[in-house]
N, C-alpha and C positions, 0 to 999 in steps of 0.2 A: 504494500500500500504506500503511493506517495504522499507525502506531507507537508510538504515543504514550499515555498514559491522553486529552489532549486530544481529539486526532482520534478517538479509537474511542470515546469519551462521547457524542461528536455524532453517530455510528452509531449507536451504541445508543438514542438521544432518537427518533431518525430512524424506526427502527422499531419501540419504541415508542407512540410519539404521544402524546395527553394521557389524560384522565381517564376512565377507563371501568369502568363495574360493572358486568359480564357476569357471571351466572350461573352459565353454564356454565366459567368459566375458573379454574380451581381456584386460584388465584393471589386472586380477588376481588376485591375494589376496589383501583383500580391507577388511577398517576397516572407518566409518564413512566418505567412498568416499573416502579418503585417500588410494591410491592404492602403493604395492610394488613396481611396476612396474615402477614408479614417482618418487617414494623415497626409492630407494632400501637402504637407510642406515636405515630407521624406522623400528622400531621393531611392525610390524603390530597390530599382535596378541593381545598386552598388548598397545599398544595406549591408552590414556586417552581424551575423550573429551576437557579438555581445551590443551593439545598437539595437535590437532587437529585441533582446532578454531585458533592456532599458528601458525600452517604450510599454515591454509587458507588465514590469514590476510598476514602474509610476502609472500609466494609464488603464491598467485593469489591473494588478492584482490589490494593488492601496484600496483604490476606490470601491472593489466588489467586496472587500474585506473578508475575502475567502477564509483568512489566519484566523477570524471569529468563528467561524462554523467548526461542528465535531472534528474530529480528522478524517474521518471515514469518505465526508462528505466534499473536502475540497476540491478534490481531483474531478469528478466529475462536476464541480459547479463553477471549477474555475475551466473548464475545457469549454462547455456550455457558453459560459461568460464572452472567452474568445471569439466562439465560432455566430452566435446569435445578439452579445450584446446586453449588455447589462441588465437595463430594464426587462428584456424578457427573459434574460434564466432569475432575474429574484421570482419575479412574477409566478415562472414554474418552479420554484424552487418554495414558494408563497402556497399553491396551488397545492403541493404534494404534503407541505404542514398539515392543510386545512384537510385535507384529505385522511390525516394519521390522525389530528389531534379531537379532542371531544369538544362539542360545539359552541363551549364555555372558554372556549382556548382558541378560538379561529381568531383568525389574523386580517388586515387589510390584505386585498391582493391589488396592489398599487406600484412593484416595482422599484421602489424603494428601498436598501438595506438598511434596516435600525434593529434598535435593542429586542423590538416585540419580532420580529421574522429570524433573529439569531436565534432569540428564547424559545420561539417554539419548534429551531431546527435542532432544538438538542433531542428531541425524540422521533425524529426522523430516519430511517433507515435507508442508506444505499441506495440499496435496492428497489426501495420506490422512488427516490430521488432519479436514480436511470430509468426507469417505467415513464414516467412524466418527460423527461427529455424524449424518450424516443417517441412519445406518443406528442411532444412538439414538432420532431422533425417530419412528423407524420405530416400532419397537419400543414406543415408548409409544402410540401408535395401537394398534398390535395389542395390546397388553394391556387400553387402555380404548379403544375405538372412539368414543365422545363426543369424545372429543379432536381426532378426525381434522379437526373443522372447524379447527383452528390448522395443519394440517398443511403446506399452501400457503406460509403467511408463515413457518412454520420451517424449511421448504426452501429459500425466497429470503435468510433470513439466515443457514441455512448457507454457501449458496454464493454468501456478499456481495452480492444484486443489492439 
């Protein structure tokens, strides 16, 4: 299990990979997940890995505050966080709370990371945590079918392979 902003950067590099400007990948030119489109001041092309691991640690992992969630839970909410975007893995990451906890314990589903979506990710398991991504990446499929060619490699990094 990884735990760490270290170990789950090299996840993320992993599946990833380098430099690609697919057409069809609404994200655009991308270089180790790092998309133009995000960060239209980077100079894609010529990115360096530890610039990369830079832009990961200050622009998604501070802000999603992954380091507050169980440990169980990081890896697939910080992979989430990269590949869809802050607001929607809290949102499903909100969703899959509300889904475990008793109805005296549901939460806003707003998108938001605070104290009340930490607290009720402490009884949150994994494994529904990955249920609810994969049943996100679903979902963007069926809204834009174009997408469906990414659908393989976001089902393998939901479920860690």
């Amino acid at each position: 299990m990884r735990t760490t902003f270290g170990e789950i950067v090299q996840e993320v590099l992993r599946h990833e990979g380098g430099y690609v400007n697919d057409p069809l990948d609404s994200g655009g030119e991308t270089k180790y997940g790092i998309s133009k489109r995000a960060h239209s001041n980077v100079d894609i092309k010529n990115l360096t890995v530890e610039d990369a691991c830079a832009i990961y640690r200050e622009d998604y992992w501070k802000p999603c505050k992954a380091e507050k969630l169980p440990e169980e839970l990081r890896e697939p909410y910080f992979l989430f966080v990269v590949n869809a975007g802050q607001g929607k893995a809290v949102k499903v990451l909100q969703k899959a709370c509300n889904a475990k906890n008793r109805k005296s314990e549901q939460i806003t589903v707003d998108g938001r990371i605070g104290r009340m979506t930490i607290g009720a990710s402490k009884k949150l398991e994994r494994d529904r945590l990955v249920s609810y991504i994969v049943l996100e990446y679903a979902r963007i499929v069926y809204r834009n079918v174009s997408q469906e060619r990414f659908w393989y490699g976001w089902y393998k990094r939901a479920l860690g392979l």
